[in-house]
Every structure is written in C-alpha cells, then in structure tokens.
C-alpha positions as CSV (number, residue, x, y, z in Angstrom):
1,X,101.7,61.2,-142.0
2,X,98.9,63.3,-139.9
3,X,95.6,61.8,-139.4
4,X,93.7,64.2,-141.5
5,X,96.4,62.9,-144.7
6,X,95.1,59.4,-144.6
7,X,92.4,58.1,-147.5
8,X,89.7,57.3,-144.9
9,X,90.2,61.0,-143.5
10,X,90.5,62.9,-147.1
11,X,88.1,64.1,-149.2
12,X,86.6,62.5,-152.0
13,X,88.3,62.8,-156.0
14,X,87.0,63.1,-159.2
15,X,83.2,62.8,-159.3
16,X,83.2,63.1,-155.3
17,X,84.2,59.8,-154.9
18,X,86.8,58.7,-152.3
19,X,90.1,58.0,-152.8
20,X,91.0,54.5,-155.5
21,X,93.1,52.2,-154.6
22,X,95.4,51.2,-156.8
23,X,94.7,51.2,-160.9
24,X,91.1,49.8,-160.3
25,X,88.5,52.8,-161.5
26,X,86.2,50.7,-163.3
27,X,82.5,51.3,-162.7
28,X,82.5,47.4,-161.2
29,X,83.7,49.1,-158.2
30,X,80.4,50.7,-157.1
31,X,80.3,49.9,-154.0
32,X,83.0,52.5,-153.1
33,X,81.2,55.5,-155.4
34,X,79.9,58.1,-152.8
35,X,76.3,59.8,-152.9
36,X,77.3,62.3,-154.9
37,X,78.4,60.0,-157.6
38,X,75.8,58.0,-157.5
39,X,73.0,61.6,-157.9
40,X,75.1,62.5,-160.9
41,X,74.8,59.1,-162.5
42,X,71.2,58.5,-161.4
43,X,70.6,62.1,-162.8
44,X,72.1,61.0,-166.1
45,X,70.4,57.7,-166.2
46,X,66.9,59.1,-166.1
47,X,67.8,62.0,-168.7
48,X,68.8,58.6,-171.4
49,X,65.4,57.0,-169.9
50,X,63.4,60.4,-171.1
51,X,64.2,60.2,-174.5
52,X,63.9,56.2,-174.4
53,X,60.8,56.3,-172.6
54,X,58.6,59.2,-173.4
55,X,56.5,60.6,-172.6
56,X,56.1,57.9,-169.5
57,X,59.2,58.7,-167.2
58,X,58.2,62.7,-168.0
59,X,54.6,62.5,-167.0
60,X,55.2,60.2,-164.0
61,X,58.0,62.5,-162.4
62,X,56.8,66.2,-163.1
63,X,55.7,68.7,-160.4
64,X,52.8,70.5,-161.2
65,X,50.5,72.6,-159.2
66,X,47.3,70.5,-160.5
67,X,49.2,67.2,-159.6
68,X,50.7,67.9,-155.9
69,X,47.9,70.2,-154.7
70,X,44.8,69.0,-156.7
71,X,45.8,65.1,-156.7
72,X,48.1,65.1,-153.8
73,X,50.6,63.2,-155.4
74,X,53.4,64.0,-153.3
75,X,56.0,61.8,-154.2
76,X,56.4,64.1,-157.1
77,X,58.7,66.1,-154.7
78,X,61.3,63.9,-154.4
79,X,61.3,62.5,-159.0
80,X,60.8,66.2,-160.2
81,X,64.4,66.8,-159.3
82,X,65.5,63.3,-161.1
83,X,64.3,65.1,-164.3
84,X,65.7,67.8,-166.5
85,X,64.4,69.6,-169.5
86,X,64.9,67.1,-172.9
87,X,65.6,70.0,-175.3
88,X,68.4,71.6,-173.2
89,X,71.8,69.5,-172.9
90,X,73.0,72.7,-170.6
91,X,70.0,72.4,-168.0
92,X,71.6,68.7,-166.9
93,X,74.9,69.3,-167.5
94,X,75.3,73.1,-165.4
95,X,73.0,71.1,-162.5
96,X,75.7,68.1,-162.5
97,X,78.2,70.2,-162.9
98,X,77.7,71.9,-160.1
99,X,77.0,69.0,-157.9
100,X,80.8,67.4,-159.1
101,X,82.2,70.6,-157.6
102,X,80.3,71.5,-154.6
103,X,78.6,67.9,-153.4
104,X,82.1,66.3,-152.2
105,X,82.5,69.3,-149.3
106,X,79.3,68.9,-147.7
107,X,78.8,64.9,-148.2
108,X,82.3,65.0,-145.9
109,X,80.9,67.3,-144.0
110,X,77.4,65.3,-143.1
111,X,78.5,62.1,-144.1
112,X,76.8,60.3,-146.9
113,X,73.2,59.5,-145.4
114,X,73.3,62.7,-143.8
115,X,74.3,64.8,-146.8
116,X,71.3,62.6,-149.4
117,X,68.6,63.5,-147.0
118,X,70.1,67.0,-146.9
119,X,70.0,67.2,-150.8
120,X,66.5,65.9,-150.8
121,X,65.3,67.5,-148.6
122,X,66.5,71.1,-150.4
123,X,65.0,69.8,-153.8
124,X,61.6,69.4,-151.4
125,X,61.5,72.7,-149.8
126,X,62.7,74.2,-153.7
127,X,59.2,72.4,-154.9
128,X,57.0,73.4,-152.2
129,X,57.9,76.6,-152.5
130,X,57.1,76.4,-156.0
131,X,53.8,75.0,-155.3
132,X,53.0,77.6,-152.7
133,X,53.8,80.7,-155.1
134,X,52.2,79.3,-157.7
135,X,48.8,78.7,-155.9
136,X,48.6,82.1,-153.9
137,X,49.1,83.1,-157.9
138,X,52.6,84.8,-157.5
139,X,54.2,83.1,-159.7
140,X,51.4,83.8,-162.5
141,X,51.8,80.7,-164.6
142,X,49.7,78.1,-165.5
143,X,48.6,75.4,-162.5
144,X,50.2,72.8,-165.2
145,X,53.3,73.9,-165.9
146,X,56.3,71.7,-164.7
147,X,58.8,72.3,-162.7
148,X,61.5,69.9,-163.2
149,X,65.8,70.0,-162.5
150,X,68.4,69.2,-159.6
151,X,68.8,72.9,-159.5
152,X,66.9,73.1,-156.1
153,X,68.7,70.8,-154.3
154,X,72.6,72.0,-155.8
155,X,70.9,75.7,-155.0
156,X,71.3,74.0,-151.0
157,X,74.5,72.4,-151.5
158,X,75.9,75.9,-152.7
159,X,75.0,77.3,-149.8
160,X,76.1,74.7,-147.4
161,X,79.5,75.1,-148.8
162,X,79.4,78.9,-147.7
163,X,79.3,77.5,-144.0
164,X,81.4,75.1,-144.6
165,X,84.1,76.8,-145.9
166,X,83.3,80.8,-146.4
167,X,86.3,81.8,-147.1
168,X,87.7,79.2,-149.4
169,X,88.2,80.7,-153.2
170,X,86.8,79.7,-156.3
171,X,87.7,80.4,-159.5
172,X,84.0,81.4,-162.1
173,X,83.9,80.5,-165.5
174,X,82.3,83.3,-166.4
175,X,84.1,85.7,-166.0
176,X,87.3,83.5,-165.1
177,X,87.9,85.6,-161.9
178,X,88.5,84.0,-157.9
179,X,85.7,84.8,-155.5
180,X,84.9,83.7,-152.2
181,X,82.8,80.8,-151.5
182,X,80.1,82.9,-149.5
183,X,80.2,85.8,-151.8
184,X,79.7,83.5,-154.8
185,X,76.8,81.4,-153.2
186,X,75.0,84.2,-151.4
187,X,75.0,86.3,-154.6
188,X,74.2,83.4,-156.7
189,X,71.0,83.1,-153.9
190,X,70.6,87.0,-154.5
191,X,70.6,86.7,-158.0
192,X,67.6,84.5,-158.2
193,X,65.9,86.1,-155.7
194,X,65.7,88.5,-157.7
195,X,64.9,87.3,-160.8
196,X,62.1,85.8,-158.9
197,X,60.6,89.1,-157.7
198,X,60.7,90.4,-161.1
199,X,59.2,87.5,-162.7
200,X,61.4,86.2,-165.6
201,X,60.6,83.4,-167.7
202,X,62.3,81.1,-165.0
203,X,60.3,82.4,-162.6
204,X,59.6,78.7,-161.5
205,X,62.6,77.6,-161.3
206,X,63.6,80.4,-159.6
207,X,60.7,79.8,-156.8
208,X,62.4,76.2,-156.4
209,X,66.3,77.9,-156.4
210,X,65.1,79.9,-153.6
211,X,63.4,77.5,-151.4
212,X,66.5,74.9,-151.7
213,X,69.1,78.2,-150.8
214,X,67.0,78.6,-147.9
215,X,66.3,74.8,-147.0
216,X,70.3,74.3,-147.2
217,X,71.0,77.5,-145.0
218,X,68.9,76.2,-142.1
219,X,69.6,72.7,-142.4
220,X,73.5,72.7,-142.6
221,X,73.1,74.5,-139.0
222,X,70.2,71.9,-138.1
223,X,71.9,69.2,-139.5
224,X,71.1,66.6,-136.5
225,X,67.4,67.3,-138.0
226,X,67.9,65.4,-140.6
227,X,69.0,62.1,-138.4
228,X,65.4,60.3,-139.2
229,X,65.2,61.4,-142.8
230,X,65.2,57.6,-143.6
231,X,63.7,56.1,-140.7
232,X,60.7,54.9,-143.0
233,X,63.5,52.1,-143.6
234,X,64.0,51.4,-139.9
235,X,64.8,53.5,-136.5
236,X,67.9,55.0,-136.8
237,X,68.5,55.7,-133.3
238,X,68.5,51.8,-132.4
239,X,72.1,50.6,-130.9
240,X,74.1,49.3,-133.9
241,X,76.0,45.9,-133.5
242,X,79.3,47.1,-132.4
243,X,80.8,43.6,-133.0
244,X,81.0,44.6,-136.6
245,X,82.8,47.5,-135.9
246,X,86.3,47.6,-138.3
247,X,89.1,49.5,-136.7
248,X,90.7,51.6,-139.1
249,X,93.8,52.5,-136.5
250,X,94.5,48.8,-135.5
251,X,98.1,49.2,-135.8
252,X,98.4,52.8,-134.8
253,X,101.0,53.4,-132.1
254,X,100.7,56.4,-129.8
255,X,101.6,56.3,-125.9
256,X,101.2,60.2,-125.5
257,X,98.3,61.1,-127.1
258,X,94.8,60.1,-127.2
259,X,93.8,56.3,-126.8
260,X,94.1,54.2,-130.3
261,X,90.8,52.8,-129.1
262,X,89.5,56.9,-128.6
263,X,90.7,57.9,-132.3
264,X,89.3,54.6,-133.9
265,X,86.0,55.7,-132.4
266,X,86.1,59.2,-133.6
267,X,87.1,58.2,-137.2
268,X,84.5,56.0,-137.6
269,X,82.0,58.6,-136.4
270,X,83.3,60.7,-138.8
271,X,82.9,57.6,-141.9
272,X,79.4,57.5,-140.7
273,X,77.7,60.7,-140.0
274,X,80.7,63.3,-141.2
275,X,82.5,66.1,-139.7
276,X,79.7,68.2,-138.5
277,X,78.7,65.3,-135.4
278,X,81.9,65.6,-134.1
279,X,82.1,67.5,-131.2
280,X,85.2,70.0,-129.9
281,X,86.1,67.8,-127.4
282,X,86.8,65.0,-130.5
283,X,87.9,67.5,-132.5
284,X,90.8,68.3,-130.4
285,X,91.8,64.2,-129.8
286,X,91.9,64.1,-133.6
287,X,94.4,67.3,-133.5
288,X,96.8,65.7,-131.0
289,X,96.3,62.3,-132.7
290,X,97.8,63.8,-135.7
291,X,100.3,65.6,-134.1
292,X,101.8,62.1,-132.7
293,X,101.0,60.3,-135.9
C-alpha cells in the first residue's frame, strides 16, 4: 500500500469528514469531524435556532448597510453567513450542499485551520463587497435590507476547487451532464456576475457571490496569507512543542528511499497545514516514499 492510500493521507468521506474507523459513526465521535462538517452542522444548528429564537438570532446576525457602515458593527461579517433565509428550505440546503461536495478538496488542500479562515474569509470579502455596492448606490436597494447565506463563502470554495483540480469532472444536476471543474465554477462565477450587472432580485446576493469568487481565487494562490487568520487566539508562528509530536510512520521500513524520520515530518505537515505548504522538494520524498512503501 502507497503512501497516498493510507487513511491519514486520503481524503475525507461522507460529510468531508476523514476516514472512520471501524463501525463507530456516532456523533459522540466529534472530535474526528473535519471543518467542513462541523460549518454544515453549525449552519444547520443556527437555521433550528431561527425559528426557536426569533426574531433575536435574526436581528443579531444580519448584514445591513445601516448596521456595518452606520453602526460599525463589524462582526456582522463573519454571523451573516451562519444565517439563511427562514422561508426557503432550498437557500440552506443548495449552500450545504455544495459545501458537502466541494469543502473536503480544499480543507485537504489547506488543511483544516487554513481552509476555515479561507472560508471566512470569502464570506467577508462576499459582505464587504455587498456593503460597498450598496453604499456607492449600485446595488439600488434599501440601506436595510439583509444580506444573509453561506453562499459567499461556498462561491470561494467553488473556485478554489478550479485550481485545485481544473480538470477533474463533475457530473450537474441540472441538466445531469459531466463538466469540468473550472468550466463549472468559472461559469457559475460568470453567471452571477452577470446577474449582478443586470440587477435581478438577488442582486445582493449576487454582490456577496462575487466578492467570495474573487476572495477564493486570490487566496487559494495566497494561501500562506491566511497563516495569522487566528492569531487573535495566540501567535501562530511561535515554535510548537515538538515533544508532542506523534509519528504516524513509526514502524515504516524503507532503506532506499527517503528517511522514515523525513516522511513522518512531511505527513504531519501535511495533517496540519495541507497539501498546498508542501514544497516540490517534499513532494517528490513523498513520491519515492510510496514507491518503496
């Protein structure tokens, strides 16, 4: 068995989350979910918490021109994309949706930390841009209206996945024909473009598709930007304890290639920051590795 064929290495199942082990799939095990399992549930969560709650957990998470601009409450950013429209089962469940299919890729690729400041961060750019439009009048809607949905932030995921993997096939739903994963996202991207110059009813939402497309096109080739995302929590770039470091190639035998000690160091790069920090130079160890393996 090659390197890239073990559980560590693989890509996540089901709702993006790695590889179970065993029969045990209950949700006790949440520990082990990834990021994007734990958006979709959090997603879900606060959508049961709307209709339990209202109109509190609306009012408190909404982006609206008046409230960013005129009150500066910026945090509203970040919860607007935590909240979906309560009389439309299809806005949550196309915006989950699509982060269940297209999340697992680019969390591999960043690596979880990585990839939820990514997602975040192309939800933040989707509502700025939003909030721009709407004040330079644009957008021609009232200062009030809310602009709510995960939309923004799957609209960068989408297009991450294009870079990722460009040529890899998907099959649409509508119509049920395979397309290239950089002709699907970049006309998806087209599409509301679009629809935003012509100003449709979505017109907002649109605004916020937009500015996540282009948030997740520059920062899936900027991705070391997004290092210090979290550093409001600490410095990320202090030295970690390497005493707690777990070998996940302790018994790995392999006189020709690459050191064990080499490949244990690359693979848990990769568990921690994702594909994209590796550099050629690791890439080709790992190659040999599981050539030998």
């Amino acid at each position: 068995m090659g390197i890239y064929d073990r559980d560590y290495v693989s890509a996540g199942r089901g709702m993006g989350a790695p590889p179970s082990r065993g029969n045990k799939r209950l949700f006790a095990r949440s520990p082990d979910w990834s990021i994007t399992t734990w958006l979709i549930v959090i997603n879900i969560i606060v959508y049961i918490l709307m209709f339990l709650l209202q109109p509190y957990v609306w009012n408190a998470g909404i982006l609206t021109l008046n409230q960013a601009y005129g009150r500066l409450e910026v945090w509203r950013l970040i919860t607007f994309q935590f909240l979906h429209d309560p009389t439309s089962l299809m806005h949550i469940g196309f915006n989950m949706l699509g982060l269940w299919i297209f999340g697992p890729m680019v969390e591999q690729y960043l690596g979880g930390k990585k990839y939820l400041a990514f997602y975040l961060v192309c939800g933040l750019f989707g509502g700025l841009l939003f909030i721009i439009l709407n004040f330079i009048g644009f957008l021609n809607i009232p200062p009030d209206m809310p602009l709510v949905g995960a939309s923004a932030g799957v609209f960068g995921v989408i297009v991450a996945c294009a870079k990722i993997a460009p040529n890899n096939e998907i099959m649409l739903l509508f119509p049920p024909i395979p397309m290239k994963m950089k002709t699907f996202a970049y006309g998806y991207v087209a599409i509301a473009f679009f629809s935003l110059l012509i100003g449709t009813r979505n017109a907002g939402g649109e605004a916020a598709h937009v500015g996540g497309a282009i948030a997740g096109y520059f920062f899936i080739r900027k991705s070391h930007l997004l290092s210090d995302f979290f550093d409001v929590f600490g410095d990320s770039r202090e030295p970690k304890d390497k005493s707690n470091k777990k070998s996940v190639l302790r018994n790995y035998k392999n006189t020709n290639g690459p050191h064990p000690d080499e490949i244990d160091a690359i693979l848990d790069k990769v568990n921690k920051k994702g594909f994209a920090s590796l550099s050629e130079k690791d890439k080709k160890k790992l190659r040999e590795a599981s050539r030998d393996a």
